[in-house]
C-alpha positions in Angstrom: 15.1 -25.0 -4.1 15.6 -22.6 -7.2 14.1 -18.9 -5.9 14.7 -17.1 -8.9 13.5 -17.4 -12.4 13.2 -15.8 -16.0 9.7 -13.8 -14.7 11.6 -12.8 -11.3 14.5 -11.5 -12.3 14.6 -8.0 -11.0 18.3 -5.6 -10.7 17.2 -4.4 -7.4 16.8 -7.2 -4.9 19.0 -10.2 -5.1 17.2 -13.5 -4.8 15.2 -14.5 -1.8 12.0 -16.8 -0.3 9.7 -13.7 -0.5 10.0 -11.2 -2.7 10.0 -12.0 -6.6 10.8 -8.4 -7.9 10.8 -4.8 -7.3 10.0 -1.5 -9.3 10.3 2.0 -8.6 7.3 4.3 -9.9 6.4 7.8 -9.0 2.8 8.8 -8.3 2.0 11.1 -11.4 -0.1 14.6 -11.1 -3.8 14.1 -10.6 -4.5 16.1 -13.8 -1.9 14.0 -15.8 -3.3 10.0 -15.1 -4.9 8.6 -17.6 -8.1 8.1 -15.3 -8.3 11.7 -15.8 -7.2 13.7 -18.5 -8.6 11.6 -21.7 -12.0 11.1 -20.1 -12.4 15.2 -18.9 -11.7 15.6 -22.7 -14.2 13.1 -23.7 -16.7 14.5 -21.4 -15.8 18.1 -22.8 -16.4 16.4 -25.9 -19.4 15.6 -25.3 -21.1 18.5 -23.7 -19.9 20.4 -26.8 -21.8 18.2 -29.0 -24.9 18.0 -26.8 -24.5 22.3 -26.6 -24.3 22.4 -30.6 -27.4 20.1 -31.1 -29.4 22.1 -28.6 -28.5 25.6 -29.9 -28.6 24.2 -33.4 -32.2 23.1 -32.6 -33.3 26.2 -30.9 -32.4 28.0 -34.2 -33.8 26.1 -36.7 -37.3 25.9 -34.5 -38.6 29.0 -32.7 -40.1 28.0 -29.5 -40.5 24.0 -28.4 -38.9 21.5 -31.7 -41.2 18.8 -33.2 -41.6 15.6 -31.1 -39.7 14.5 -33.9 -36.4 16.4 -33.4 -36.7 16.6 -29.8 -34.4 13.5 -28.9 -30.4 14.1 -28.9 -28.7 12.6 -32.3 -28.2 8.2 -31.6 -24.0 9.2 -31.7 -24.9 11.0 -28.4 -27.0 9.4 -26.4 -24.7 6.0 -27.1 -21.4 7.9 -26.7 -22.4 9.2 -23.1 -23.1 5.9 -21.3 -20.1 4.1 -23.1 -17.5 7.1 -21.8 -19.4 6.5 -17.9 -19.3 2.8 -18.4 -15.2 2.5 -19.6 -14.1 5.5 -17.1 -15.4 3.6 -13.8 -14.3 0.3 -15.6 -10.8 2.3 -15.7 -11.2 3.0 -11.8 -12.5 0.3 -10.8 -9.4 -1.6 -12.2 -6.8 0.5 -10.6 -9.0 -1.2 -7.5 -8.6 -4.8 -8.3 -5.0 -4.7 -10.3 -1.9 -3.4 -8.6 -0.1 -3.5 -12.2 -3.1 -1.2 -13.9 -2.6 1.1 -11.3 0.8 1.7 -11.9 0.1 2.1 -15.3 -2.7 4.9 -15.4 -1.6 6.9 -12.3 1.9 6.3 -11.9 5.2 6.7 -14.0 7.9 4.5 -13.9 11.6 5.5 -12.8 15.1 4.2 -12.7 16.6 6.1 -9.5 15.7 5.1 -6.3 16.0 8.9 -5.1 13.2 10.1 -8.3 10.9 6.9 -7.1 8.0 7.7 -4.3 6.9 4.4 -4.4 7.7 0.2 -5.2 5.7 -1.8 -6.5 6.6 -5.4 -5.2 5.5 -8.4 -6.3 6.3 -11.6 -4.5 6.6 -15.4 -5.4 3.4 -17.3 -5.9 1.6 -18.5 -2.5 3.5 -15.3 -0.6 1.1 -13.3 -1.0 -0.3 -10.5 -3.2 1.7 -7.7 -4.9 1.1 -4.6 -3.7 2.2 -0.8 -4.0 4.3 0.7 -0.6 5.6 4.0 -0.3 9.3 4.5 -0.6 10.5 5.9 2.4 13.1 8.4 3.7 14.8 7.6 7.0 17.5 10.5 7.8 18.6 8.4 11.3 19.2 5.2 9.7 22.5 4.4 9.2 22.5 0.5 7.8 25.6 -1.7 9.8 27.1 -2.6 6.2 28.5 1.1 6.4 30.2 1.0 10.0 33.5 0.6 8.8 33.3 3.4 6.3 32.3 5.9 8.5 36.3 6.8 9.5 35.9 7.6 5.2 33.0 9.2 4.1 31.0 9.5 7.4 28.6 12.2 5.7 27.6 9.2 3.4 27.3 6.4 6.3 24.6 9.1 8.3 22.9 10.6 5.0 19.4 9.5 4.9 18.3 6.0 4.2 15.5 4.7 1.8 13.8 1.7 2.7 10.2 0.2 2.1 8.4 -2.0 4.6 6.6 -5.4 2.9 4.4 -7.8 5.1 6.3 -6.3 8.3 9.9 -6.5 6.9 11.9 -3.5 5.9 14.1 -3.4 3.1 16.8 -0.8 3.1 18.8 0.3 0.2 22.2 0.0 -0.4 23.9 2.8 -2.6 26.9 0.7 -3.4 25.3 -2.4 -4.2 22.2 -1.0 -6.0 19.6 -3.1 -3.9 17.1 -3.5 -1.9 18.3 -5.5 1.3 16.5 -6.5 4.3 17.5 -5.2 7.4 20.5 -6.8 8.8 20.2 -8.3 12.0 23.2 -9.5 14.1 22.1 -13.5 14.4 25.0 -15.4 12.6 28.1 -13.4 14.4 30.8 -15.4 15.7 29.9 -16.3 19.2 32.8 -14.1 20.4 31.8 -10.9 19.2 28.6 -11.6 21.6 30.4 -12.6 24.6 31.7 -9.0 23.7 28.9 -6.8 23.7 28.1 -4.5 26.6 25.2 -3.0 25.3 24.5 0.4 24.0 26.6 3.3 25.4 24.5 6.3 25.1 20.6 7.3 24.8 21.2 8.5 21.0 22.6 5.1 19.9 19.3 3.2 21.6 17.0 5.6 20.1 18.9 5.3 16.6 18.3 1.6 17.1 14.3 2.3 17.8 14.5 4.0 14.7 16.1 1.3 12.8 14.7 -1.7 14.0 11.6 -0.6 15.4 9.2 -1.4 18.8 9.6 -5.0 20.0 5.8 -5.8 19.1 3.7 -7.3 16.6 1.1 -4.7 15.9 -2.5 -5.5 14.6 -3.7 -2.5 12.9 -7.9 -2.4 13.0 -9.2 -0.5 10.0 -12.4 1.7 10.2 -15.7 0.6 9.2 -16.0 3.0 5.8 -12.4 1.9 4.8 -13.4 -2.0 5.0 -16.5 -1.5 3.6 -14.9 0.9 0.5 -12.8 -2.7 0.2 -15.9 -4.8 -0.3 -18.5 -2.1 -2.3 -15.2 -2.1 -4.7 -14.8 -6.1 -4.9 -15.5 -7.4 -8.5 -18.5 -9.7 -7.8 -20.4 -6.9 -5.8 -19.9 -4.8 -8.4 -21.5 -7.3 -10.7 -24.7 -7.8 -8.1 -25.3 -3.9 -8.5 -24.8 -3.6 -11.9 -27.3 -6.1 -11.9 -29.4 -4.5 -9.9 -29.3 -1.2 -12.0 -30.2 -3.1 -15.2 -33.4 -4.4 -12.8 -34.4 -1.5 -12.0 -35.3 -0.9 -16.1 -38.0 -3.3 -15.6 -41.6 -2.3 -14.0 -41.0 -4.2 -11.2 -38.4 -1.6 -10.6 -39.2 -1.6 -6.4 -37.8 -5.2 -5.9 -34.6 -4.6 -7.4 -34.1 -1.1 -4.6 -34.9 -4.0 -2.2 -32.5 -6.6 -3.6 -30.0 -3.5 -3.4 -30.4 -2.9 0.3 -30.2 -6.5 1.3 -26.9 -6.9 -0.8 -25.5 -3.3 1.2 -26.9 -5.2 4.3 -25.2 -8.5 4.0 -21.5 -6.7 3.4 -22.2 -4.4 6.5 -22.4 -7.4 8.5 -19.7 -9.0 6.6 -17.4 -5.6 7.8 -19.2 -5.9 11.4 -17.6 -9.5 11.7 -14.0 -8.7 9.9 -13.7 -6.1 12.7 -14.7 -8.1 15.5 -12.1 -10.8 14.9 -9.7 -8.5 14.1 -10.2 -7.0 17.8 -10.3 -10.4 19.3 -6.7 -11.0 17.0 -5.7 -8.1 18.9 -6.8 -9.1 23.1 -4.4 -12.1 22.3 -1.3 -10.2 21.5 1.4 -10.5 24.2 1.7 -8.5 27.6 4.5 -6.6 27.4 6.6 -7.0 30.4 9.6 -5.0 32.6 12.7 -6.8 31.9 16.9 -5.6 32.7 18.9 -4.9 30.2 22.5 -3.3 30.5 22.5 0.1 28.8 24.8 3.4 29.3 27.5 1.1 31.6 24.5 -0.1 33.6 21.4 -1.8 34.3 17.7 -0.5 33.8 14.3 -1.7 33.9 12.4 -1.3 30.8 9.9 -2.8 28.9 10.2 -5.4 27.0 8.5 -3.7 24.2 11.4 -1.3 24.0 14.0 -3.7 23.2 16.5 -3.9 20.1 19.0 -6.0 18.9 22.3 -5.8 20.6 20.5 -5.3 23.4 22.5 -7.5 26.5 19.4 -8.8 29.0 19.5 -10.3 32.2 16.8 -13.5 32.5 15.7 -13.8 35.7 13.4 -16.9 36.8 11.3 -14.1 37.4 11.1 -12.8 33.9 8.6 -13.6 31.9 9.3 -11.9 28.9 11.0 -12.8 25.5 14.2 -11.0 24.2 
């Protein structure tokens, strides 16, 4: 199976089943995205224009202007509804489009270190692309570096970037000049793991935590504004109420409000359910249990939720849990 392609060929992840390529953009200033600076200069624009035609009017008729003059000049009043149309057109796109997003508000950069953000785009049917923040790890020190520690050991513990994509992280690696995912110790040779004993001290298991993260699958449950911003902002409700709005122009003005409330009505209940199954999602997510696990030259009791690779468990017919 071929993974990689002439539209997926990206210099900062080598080829793999998920991801199809990376970027690196930094979020720009609000006054500098273009969802903000040309359309504050177009409105400026046109309260100018609609200042000069009043004071210009004023002047040339003392007290109220014939019926005649009394409308703003056809440039205006078509020139303000077109701006307010194409600016929430604009913002509404940087909504439904991750790559018109990165365009008007962000800027695109080559170092990972100037980069806030990636935008990552994976292979068709693996999802959507999306935008995740770039992060800085000080702790993480990736295992591709162990044996260069006894060389540049400031380099091997200086901070770590990484990004997490569909609940995998992907570190960086300065010498390579990719994106990696986290290496995890499963293809060893099977006597370097009848050699283990574990971790030695508290600070390497907490390094681990911080590398590898909690032994769980987390379900996170949104609030109800922040699902219901995600369906008032989906194209085809969008459509309805613009729909709506071009109803209410008509004298029967009243049964397009109702048609309005009944639309806002159905997506509540929409959000109501999407919450509700994501709760019942969540009551099925596994117990953590207590499990023993050799640590600092001897065994504890902890949960199973706190375990990391390398960790050396004892399985008891008692236990339960999975490691």
């Amino acid at each position: 199976m071929a993974m990689a392609n002439s539209s997926c060929s990206s210099s900062l992840i080598p080829p793999n089943k998920l991801i199809c390529s990376v970027a690196l953009y930094r979020r720009l200033p609000f006054p500098l995205r273009l969802t903000v600076w040309p359309w504050a200069l177009a409105y400026a624009f046109l309260s100018a224009w609609a200042v000069l035609w009043y004071s210009s009017t004023r002047n040339n008729f003392q007290g109220s202007p014939p019926a005649s003059t009394s409308h703003p000049p056809w440039g205006l009043l078509v020139a303000a509804p077109v701006a307010g149309i194409t600016h929430a057109l604009a913002l509404l796109f940087t909504l439904w489009s991750v790559r018109c997003r990165c365009a008007l508000n962000y800027r695109e950069v080559r170092e990972p270190s100037s980069a806030d953000t990636v935008r990552v785009t994976p292979h068709p049917h693996r999802g959507a692309a999306a935008l995740v923040p770039l992060q800085h790890d000080e702790a993480a020190v990736a295992e591709r570096k162990e044996g260069e520690r006894g060389q540049c050991g400031s380099d091997a513990s200086g901070p770590s970037l990484f990004f997490r994509f569909q609940e995998r992280r992907y570190t960086y690696d300065p010498t390579r000049g990719v994106f990696e995912k986290l290496p995890l110790p499963t293809k060893l040779p099977f006597q370097e793991y009848k050699q283990m004993y574990g971790y030695r001290t508290e600070e390497d298991v907490q390094e681990a935590l911080q590398r590898y993260g909690r032994n769980e699958f987390h379900i996170p449950i949104p609030g109800f504004t922040e699902l219901f911003r995600e369906h008032a902002s989906a194209p085809f409700f969008v459509f309805q109420m613009f729909c709506v709005a071009l109803w209410c122009l008509d004298e029967y003005w009243y049964y397009a409000i109702v048609t309005g409330l009944m639309l806002v009505a159905f997506e509540c209940t929409v959000v109501k359910q999407r919450l509700r199954n994501l709760k019942e999602l969540r009551g099925m997510e596994a117990v953590s249990t207590k499990v023993l696990v050799y640590r600092a030259k001897k065994w504890i009791t902890v949960l199973s939720t706190e375990l990391v690779p390398r960790d050396v468990v004892c399985l008891t017919p008692s236990t339960h849990g999975t490691c």
